[in-house]
C-alpha positions, 0 to 999 in steps of 0.5 A: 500500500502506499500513499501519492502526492501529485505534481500538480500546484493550483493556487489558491489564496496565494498558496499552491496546493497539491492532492495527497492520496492513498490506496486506501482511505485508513492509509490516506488518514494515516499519513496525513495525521502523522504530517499534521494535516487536520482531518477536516480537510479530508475531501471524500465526497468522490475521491478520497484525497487531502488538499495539501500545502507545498510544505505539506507536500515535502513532508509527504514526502519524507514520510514516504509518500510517492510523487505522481504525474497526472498519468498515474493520478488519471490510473489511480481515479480510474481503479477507485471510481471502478474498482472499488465503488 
């Protein structure tokens, strides 16, 4: 099982963001709770994911988090919304 954060960096609010995901969503709590991010911000009405912070981002990173380009996030949306719902 792993956890995945895209290359992507929208702006929002003068800060760049990027998605956090996981092969599950137990995984994706896990990560983002030992990177500090507030569960409240868990986003699951269609894909489970985190918005996160650049600084966040790194910190995904550290923790073991794999970096992904849009290709494997567009694989890794496909298997969720199809494989597992």
């Amino acid at each position: 099982m792993a956890a995945y954060v895209n290359k992507l960096r929208r702006r929002f609010g003068g800060l760049a963001f990027c998605h956090l995901l996981a092969d599950t969503e137990e995984e994706l709590h896990a990560i983002a709770a030992r990177i500090g991010v507030d569960s409240r911000l868990f986003q699951g009405e269609k894909i489970p994911h985190y918005d996160i912070s650049q600084a966040k981002r790194a910190l995904a990173l550290a923790a073991g988090a794999v970096e992904i380009d849009r290709d494997r996030l567009a694989e890794l949306i496909r298997n969720y919304t199809y494989g597992r719902r």
